[in-house]
PQR file of N, CA, C, O and H, with PARSE charges and radii, in Angstrom:
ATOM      1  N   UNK A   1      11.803   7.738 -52.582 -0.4000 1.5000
ATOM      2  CA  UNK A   1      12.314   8.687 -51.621 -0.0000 2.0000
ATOM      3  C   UNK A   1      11.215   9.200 -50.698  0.5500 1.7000
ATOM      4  O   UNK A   1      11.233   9.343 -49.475 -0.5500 1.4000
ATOM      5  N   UNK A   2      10.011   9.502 -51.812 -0.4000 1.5000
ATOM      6  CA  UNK A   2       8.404  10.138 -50.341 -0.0000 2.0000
ATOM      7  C   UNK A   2       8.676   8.867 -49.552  0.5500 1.7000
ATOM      8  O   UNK A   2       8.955   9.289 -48.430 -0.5500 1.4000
ATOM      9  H   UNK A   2       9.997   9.386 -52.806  0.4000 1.0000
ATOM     10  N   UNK A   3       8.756   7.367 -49.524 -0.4000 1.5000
ATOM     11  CA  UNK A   3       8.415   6.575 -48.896 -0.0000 2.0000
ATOM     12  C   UNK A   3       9.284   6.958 -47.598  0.5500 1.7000
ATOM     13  O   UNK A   3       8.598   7.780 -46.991 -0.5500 1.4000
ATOM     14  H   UNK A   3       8.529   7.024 -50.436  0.4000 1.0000
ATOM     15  N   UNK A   4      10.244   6.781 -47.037 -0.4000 1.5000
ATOM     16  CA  UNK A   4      11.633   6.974 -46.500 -0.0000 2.0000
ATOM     17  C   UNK A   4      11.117   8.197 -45.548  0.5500 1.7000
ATOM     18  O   UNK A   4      11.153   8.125 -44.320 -0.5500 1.4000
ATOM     19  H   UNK A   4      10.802   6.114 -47.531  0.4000 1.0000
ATOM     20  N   UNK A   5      10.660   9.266 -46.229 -0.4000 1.5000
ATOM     21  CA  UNK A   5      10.760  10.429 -45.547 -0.0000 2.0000
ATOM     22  C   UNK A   5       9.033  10.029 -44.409  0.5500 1.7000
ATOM     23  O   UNK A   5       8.963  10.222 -43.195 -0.5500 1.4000
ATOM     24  H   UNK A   5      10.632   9.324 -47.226  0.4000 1.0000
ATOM     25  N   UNK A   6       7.798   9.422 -45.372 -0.4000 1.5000
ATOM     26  CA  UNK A   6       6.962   8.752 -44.498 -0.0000 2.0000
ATOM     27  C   UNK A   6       7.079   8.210 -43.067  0.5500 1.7000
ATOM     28  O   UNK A   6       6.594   8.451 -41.961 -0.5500 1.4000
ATOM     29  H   UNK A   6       7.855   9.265 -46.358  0.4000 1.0000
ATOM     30  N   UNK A   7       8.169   7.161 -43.755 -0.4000 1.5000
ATOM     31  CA  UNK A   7       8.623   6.328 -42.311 -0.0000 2.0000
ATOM     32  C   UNK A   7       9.321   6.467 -41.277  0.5500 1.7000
ATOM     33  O   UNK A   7       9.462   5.855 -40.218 -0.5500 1.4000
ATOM     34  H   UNK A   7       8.563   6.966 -44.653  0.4000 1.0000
ATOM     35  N   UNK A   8       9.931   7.793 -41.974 -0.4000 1.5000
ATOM     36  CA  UNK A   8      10.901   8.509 -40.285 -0.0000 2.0000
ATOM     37  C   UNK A   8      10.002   9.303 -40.202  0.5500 1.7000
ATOM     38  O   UNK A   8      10.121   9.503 -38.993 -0.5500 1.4000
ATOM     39  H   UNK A   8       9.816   8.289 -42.835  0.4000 1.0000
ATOM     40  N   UNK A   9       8.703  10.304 -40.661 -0.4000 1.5000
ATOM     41  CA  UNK A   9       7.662  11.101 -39.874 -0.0000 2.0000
ATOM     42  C   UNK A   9       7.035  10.257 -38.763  0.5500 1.7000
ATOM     43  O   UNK A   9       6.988  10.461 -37.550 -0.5500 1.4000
ATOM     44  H   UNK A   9       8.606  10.141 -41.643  0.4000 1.0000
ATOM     45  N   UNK A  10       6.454   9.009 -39.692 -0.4000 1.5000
ATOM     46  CA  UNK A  10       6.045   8.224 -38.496 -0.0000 2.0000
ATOM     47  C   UNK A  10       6.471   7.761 -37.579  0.5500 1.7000
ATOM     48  O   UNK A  10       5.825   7.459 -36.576 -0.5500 1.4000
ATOM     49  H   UNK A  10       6.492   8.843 -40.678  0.4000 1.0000
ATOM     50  N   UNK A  11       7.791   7.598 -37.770 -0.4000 1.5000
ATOM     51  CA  UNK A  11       9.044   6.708 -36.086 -0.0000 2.0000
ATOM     52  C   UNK A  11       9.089   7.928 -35.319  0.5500 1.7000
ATOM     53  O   UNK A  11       8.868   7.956 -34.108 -0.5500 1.4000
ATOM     54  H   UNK A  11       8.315   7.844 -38.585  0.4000 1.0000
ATOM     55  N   UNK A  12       9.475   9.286 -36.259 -0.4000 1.5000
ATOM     56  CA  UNK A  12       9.458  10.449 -35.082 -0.0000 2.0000
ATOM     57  C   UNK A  12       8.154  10.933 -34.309  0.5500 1.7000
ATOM     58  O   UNK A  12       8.339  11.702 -33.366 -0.5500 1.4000
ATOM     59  H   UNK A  12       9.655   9.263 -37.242  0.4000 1.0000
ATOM     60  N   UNK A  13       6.648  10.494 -34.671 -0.4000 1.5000
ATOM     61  CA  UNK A  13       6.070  10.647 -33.944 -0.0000 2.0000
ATOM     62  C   UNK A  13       5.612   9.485 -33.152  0.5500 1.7000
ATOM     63  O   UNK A  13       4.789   9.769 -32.282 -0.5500 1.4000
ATOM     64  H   UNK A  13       6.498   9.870 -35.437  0.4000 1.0000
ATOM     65  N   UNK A  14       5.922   8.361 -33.242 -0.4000 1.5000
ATOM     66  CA  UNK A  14       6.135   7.467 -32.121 -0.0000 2.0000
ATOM     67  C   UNK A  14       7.172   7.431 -31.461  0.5500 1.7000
ATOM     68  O   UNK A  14       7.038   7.017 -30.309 -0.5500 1.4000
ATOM     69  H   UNK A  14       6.590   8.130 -33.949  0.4000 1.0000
ATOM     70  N   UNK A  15       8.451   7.802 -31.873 -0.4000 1.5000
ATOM     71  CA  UNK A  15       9.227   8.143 -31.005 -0.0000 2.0000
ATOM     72  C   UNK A  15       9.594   9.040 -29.704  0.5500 1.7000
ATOM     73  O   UNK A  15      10.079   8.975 -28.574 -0.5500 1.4000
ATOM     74  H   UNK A  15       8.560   8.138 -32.808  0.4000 1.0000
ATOM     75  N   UNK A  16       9.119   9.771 -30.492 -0.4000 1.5000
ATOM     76  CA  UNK A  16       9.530  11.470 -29.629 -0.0000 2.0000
ATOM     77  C   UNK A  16       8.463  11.028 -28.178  0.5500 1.7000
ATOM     78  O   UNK A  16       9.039  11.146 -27.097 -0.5500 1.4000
ATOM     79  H   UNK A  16       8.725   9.824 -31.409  0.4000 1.0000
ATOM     80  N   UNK A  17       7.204  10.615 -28.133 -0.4000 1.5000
ATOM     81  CA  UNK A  17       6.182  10.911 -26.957 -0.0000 2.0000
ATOM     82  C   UNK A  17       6.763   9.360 -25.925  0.5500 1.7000
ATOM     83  O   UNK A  17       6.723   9.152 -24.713 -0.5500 1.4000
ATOM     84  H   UNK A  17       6.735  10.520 -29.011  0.4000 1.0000
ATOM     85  N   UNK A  18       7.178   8.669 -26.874 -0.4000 1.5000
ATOM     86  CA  UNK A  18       8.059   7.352 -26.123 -0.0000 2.0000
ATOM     87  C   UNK A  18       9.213   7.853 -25.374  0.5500 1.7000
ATOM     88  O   UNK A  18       9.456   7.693 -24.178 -0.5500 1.4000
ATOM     89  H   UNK A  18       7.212   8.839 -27.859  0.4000 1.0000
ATOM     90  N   UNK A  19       9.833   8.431 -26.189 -0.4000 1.5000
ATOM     91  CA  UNK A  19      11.121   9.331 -24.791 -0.0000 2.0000
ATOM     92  C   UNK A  19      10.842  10.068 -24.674  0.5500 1.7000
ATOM     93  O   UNK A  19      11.776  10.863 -24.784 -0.5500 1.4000
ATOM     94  H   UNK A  19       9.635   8.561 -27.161  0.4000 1.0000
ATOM     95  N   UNK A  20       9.511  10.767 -24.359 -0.4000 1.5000
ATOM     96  CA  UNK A  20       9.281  11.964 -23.242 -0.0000 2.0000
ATOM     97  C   UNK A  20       9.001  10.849 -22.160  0.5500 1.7000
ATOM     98  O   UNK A  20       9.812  10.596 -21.270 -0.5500 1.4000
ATOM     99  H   UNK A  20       8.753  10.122 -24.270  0.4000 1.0000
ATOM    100  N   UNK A  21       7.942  10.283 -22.285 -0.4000 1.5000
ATOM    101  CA  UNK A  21       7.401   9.530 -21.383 -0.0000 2.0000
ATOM    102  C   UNK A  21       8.462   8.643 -20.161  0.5500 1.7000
ATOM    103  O   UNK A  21       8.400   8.632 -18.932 -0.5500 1.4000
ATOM    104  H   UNK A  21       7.283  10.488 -23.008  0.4000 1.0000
ATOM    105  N   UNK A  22       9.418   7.945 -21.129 -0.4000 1.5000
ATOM    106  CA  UNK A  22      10.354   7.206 -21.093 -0.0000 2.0000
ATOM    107  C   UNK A  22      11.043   8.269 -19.342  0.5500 1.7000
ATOM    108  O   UNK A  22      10.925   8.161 -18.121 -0.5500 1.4000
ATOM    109  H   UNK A  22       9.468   7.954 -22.128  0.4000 1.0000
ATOM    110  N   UNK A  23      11.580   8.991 -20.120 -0.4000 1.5000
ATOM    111  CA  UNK A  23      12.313  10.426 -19.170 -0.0000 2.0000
ATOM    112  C   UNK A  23      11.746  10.778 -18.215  0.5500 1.7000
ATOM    113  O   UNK A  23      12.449  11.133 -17.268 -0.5500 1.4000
ATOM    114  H   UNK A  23      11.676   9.079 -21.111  0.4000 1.0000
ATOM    115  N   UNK A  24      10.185  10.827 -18.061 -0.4000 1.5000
ATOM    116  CA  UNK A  24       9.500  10.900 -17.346 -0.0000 2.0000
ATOM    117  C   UNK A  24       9.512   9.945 -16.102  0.5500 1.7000
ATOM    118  O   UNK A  24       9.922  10.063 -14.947 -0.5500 1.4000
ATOM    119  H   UNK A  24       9.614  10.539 -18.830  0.4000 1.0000
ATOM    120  N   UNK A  25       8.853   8.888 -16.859 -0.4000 1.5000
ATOM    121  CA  UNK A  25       8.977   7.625 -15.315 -0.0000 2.0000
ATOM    122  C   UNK A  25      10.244   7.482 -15.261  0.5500 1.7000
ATOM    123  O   UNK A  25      10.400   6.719 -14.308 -0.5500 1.4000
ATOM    124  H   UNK A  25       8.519   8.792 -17.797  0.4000 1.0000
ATOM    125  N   UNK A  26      11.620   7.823 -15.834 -0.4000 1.5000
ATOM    126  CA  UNK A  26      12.821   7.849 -15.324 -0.0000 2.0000
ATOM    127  C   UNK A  26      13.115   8.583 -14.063  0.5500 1.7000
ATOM    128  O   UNK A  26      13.178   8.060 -12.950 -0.5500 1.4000
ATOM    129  H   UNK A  26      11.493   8.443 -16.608  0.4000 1.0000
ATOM    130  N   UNK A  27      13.272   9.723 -14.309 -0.4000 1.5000
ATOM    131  CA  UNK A  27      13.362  10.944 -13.352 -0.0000 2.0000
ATOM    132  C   UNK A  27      11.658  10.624 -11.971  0.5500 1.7000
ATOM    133  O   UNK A  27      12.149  10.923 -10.882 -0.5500 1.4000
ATOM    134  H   UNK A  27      13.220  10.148 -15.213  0.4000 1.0000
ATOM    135  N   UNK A  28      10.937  10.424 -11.850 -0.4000 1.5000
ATOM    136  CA  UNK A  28       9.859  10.406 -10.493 -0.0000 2.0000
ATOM    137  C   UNK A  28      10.542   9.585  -9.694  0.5500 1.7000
ATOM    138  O   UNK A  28      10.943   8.525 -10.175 -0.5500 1.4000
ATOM    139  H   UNK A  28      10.539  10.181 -12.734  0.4000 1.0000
ATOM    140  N   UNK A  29      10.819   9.910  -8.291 -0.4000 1.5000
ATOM    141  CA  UNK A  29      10.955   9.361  -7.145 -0.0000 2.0000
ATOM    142  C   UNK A  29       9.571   8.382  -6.788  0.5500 1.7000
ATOM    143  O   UNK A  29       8.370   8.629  -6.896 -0.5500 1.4000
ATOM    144  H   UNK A  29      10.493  10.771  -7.900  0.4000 1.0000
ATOM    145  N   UNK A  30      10.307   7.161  -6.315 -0.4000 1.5000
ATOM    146  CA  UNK A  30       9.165   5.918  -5.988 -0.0000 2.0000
ATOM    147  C   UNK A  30       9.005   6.155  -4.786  0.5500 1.7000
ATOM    148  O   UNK A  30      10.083   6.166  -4.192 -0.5500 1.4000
ATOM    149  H   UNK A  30      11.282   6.960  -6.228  0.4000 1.0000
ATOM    150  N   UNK A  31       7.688   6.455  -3.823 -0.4000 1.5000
ATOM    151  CA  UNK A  31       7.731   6.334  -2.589 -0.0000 2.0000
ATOM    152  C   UNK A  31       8.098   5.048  -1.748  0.5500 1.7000
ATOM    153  O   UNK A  31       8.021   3.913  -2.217 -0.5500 1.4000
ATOM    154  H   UNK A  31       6.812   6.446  -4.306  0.4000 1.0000
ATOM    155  N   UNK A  32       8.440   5.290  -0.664 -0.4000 1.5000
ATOM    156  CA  UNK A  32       8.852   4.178   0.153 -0.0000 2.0000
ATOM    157  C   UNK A  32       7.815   3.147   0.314  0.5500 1.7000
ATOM    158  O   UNK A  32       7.237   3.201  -0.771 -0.5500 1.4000
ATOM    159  H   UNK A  32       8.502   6.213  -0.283  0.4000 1.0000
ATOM    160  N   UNK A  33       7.333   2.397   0.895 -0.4000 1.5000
ATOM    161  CA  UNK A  33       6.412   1.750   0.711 -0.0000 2.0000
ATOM    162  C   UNK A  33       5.526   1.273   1.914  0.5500 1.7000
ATOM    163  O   UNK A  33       5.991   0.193   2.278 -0.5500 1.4000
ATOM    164  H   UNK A  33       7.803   2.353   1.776  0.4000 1.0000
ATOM    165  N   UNK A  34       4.422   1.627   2.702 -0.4000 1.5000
ATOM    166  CA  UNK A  34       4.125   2.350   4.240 -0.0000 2.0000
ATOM    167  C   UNK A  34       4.711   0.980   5.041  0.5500 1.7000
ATOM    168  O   UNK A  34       4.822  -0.194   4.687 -0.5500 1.4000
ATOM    169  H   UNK A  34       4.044   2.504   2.406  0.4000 1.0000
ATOM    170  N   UNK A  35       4.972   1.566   6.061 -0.4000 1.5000
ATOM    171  CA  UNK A  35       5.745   0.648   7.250 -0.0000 2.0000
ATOM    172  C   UNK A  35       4.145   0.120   7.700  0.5500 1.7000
ATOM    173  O   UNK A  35       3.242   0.637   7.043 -0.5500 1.4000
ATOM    174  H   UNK A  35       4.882   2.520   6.348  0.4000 1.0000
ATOM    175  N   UNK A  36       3.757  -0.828   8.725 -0.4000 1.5000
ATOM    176  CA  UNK A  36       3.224  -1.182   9.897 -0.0000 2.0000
ATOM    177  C   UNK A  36       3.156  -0.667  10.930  0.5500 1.7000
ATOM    178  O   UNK A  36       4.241  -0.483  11.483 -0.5500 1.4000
ATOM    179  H   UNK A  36       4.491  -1.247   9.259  0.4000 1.0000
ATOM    180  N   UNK A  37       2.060  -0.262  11.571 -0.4000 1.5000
ATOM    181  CA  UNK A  37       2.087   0.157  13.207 -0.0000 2.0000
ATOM    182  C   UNK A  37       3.279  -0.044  13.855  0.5500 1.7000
ATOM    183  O   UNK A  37       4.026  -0.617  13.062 -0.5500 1.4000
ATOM    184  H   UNK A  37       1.179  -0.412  11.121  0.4000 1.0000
ATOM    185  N   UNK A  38       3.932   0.182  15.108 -0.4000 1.5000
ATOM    186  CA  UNK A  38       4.648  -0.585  15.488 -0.0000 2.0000
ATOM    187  C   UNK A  38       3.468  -1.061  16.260  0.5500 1.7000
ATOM    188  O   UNK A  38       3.228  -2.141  15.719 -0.5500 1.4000
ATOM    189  H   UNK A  38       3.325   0.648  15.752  0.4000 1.0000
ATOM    190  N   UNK A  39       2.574  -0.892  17.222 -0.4000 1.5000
ATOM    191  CA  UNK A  39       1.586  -1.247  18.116 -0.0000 2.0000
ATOM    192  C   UNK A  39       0.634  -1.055  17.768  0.5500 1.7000
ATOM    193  O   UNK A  39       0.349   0.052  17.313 -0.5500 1.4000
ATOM    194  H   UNK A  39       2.768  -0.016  17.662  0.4000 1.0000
ATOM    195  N   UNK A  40      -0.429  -2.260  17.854 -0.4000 1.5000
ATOM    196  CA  UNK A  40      -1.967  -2.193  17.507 -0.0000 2.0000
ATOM    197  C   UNK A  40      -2.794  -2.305  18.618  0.5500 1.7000
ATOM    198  O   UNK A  40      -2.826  -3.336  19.291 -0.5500 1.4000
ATOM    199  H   UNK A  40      -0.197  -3.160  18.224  0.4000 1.0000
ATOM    200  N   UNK A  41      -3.642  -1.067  18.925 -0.4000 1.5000
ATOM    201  CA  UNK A  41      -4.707  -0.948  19.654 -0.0000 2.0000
ATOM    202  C   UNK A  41      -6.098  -0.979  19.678  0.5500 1.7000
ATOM    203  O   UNK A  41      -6.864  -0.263  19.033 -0.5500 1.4000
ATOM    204  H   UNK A  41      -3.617  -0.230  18.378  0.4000 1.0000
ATOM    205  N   UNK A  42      -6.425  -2.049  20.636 -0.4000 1.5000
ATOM    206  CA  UNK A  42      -8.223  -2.570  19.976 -0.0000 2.0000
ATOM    207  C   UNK A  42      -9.043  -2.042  21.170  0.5500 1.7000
ATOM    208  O   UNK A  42      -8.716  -1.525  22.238 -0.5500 1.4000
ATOM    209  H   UNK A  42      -5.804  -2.631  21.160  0.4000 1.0000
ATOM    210  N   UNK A  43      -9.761  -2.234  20.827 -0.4000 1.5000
ATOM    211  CA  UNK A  43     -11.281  -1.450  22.585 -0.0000 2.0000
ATOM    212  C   UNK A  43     -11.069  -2.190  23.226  0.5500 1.7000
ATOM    213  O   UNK A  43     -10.802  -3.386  23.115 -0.5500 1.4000
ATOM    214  H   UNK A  43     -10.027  -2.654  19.959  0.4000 1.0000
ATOM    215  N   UNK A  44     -11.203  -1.315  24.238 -0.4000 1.5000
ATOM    216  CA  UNK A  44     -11.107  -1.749  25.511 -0.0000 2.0000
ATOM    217  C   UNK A  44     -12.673  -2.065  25.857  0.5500 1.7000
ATOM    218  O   UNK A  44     -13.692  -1.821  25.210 -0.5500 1.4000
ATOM    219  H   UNK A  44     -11.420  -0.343  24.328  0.4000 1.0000
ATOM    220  N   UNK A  45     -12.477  -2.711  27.147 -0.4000 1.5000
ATOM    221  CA  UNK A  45     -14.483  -3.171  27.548 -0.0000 2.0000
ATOM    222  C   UNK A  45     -14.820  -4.493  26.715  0.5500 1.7000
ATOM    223  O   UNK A  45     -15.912  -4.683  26.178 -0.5500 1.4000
ATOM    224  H   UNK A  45     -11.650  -2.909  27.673  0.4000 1.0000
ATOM    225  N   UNK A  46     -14.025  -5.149  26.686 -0.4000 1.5000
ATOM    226  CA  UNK A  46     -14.596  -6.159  26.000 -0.0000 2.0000
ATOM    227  C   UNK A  46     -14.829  -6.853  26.880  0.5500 1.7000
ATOM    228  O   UNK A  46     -14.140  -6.898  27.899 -0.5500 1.4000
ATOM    229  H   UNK A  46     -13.138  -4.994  27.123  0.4000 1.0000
ATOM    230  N   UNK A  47     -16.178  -7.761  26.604 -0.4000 1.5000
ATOM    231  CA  UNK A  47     -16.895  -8.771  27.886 -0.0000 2.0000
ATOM    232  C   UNK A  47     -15.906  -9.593  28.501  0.5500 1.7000
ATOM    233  O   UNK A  47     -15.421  -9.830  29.608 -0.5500 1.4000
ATOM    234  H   UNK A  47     -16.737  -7.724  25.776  0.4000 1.0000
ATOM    235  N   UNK A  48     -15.785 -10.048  26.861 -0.4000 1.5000
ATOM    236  CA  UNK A  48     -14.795 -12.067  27.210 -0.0000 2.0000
ATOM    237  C   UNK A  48     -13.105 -11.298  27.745  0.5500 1.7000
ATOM    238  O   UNK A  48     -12.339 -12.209  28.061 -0.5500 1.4000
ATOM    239  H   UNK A  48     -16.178  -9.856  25.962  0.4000 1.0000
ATOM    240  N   UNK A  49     -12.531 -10.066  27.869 -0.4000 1.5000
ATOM    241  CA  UNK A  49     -11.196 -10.197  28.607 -0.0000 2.0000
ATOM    242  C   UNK A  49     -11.278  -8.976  29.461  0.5500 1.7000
ATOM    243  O   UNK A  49     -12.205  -8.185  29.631 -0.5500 1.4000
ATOM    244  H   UNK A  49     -13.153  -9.326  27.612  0.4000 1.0000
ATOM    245  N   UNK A  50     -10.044  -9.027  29.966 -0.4000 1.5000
ATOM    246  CA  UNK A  50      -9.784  -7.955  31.354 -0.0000 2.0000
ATOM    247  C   UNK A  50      -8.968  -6.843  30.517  0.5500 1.7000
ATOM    248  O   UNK A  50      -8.826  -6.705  29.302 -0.5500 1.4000
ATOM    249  H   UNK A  50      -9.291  -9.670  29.828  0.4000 1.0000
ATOM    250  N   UNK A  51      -8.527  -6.167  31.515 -0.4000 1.5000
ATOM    251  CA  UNK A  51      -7.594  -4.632  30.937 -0.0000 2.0000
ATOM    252  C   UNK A  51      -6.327  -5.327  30.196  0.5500 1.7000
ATOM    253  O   UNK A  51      -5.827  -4.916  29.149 -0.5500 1.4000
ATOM    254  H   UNK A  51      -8.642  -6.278  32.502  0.4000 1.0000
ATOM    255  N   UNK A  52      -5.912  -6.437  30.927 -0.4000 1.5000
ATOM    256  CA  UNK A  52      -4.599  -6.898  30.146 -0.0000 2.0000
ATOM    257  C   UNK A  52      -5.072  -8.105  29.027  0.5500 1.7000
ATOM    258  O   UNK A  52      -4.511  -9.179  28.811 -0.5500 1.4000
ATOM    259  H   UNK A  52      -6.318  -6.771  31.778  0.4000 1.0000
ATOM    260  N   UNK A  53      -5.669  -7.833  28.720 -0.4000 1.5000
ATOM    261  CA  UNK A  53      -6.272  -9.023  27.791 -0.0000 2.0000
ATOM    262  C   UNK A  53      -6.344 -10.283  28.132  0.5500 1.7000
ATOM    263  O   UNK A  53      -6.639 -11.161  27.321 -0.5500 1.4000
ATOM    264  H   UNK A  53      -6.125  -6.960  28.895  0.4000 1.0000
ATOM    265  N   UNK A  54      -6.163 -10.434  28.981 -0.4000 1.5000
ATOM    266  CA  UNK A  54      -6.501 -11.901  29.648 -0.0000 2.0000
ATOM    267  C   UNK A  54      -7.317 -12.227  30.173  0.5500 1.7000
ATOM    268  O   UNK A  54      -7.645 -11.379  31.002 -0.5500 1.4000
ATOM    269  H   UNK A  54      -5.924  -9.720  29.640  0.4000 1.0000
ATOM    270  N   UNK A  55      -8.524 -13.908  30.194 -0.4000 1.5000
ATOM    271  CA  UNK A  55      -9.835 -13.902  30.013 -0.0000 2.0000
ATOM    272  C   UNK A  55     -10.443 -13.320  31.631  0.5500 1.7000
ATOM    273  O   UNK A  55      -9.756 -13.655  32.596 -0.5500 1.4000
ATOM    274  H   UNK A  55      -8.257 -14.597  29.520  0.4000 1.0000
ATOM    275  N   UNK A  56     -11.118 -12.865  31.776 -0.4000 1.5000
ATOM    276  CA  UNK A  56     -11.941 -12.245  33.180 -0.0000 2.0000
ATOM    277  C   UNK A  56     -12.053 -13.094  33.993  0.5500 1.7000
ATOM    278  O   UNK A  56     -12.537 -14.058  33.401 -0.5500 1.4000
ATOM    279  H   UNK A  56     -11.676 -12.592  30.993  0.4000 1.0000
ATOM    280  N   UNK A  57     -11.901 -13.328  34.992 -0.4000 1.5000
ATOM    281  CA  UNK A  57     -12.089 -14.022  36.075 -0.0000 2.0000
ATOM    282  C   UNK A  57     -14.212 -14.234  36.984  0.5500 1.7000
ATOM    283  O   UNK A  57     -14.947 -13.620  37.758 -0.5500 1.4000
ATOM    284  H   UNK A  57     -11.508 -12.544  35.474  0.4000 1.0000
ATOM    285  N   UNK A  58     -14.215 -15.044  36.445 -0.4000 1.5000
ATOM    286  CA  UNK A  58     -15.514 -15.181  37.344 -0.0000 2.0000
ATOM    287  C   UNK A  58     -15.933 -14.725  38.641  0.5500 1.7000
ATOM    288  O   UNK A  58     -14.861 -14.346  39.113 -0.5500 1.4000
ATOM    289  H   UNK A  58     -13.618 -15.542  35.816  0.4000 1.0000
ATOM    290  N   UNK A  59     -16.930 -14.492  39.636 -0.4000 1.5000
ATOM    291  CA  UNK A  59     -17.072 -14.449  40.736 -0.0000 2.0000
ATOM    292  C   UNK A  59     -17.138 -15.926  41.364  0.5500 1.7000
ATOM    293  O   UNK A  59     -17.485 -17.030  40.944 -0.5500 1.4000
ATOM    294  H   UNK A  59     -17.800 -14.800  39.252  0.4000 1.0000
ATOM    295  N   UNK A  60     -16.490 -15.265  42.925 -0.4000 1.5000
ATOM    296  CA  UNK A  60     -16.185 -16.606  43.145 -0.0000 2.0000
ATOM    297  C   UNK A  60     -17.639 -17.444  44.108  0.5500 1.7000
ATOM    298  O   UNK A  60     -17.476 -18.370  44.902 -0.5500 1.4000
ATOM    299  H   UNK A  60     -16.208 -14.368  43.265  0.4000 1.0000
ATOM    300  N   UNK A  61     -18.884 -16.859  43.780 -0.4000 1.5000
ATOM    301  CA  UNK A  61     -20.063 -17.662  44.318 -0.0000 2.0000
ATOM    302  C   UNK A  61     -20.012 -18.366  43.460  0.5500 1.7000
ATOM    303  O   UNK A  61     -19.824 -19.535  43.797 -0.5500 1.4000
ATOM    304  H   UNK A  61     -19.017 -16.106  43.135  0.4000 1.0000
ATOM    305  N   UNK A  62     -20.108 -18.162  42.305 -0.4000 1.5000
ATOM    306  CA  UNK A  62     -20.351 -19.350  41.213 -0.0000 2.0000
ATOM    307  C   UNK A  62     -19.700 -20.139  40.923  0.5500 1.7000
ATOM    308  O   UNK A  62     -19.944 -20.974  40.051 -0.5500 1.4000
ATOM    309  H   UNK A  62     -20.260 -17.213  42.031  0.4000 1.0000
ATOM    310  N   UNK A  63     -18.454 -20.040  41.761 -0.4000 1.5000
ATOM    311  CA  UNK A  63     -17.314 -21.531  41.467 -0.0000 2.0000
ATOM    312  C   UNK A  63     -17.770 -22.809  42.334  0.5500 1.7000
ATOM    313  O   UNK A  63     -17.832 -23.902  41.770 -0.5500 1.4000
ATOM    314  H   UNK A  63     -18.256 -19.361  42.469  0.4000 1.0000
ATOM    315  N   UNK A  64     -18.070 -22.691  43.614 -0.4000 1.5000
ATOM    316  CA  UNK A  64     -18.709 -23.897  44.615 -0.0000 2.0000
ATOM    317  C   UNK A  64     -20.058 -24.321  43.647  0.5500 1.7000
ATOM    318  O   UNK A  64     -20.268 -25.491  43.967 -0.5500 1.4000
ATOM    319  H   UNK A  64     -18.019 -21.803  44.072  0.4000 1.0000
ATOM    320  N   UNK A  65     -21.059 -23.936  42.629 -0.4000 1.5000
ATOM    321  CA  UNK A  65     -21.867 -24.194  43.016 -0.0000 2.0000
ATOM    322  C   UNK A  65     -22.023 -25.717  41.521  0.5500 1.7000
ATOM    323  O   UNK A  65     -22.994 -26.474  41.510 -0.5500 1.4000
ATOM    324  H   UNK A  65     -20.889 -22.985  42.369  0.4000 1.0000
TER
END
């Protein structure tokens, strides 16, 4: 009979902190999960392009030569 009464002390203390826990991550709200920019903005002044990102145009002495 001590044996019996052993083995439900021990299930009730593995039990009991298992369904707190359990109840726990039950009940927490999962956050959403972050969206994307809608628009990504990089520096401006860059050598190799223009304001619209398209590559810079040379001067035109250096095209004849």
């Amino acid at each position: 009979m001590a044996f019996s009464h052993r083995v439900a002390a021990l299930a009730a203390v593995v039990a009991i902190p298992l369904a707190i826990a359990a109840t726990g991550f039950a009940l927490t709200e999962s956050p959403d999960p972050p969206a994307p920019p809608a628009r990504v903005e990089t520096e401006s002044g860059s050598p190799s392009s223009g304001p619209s990102g398209a590559p810079s145009s040379r001067p035109s002495s250096a095209e004849g030569e």
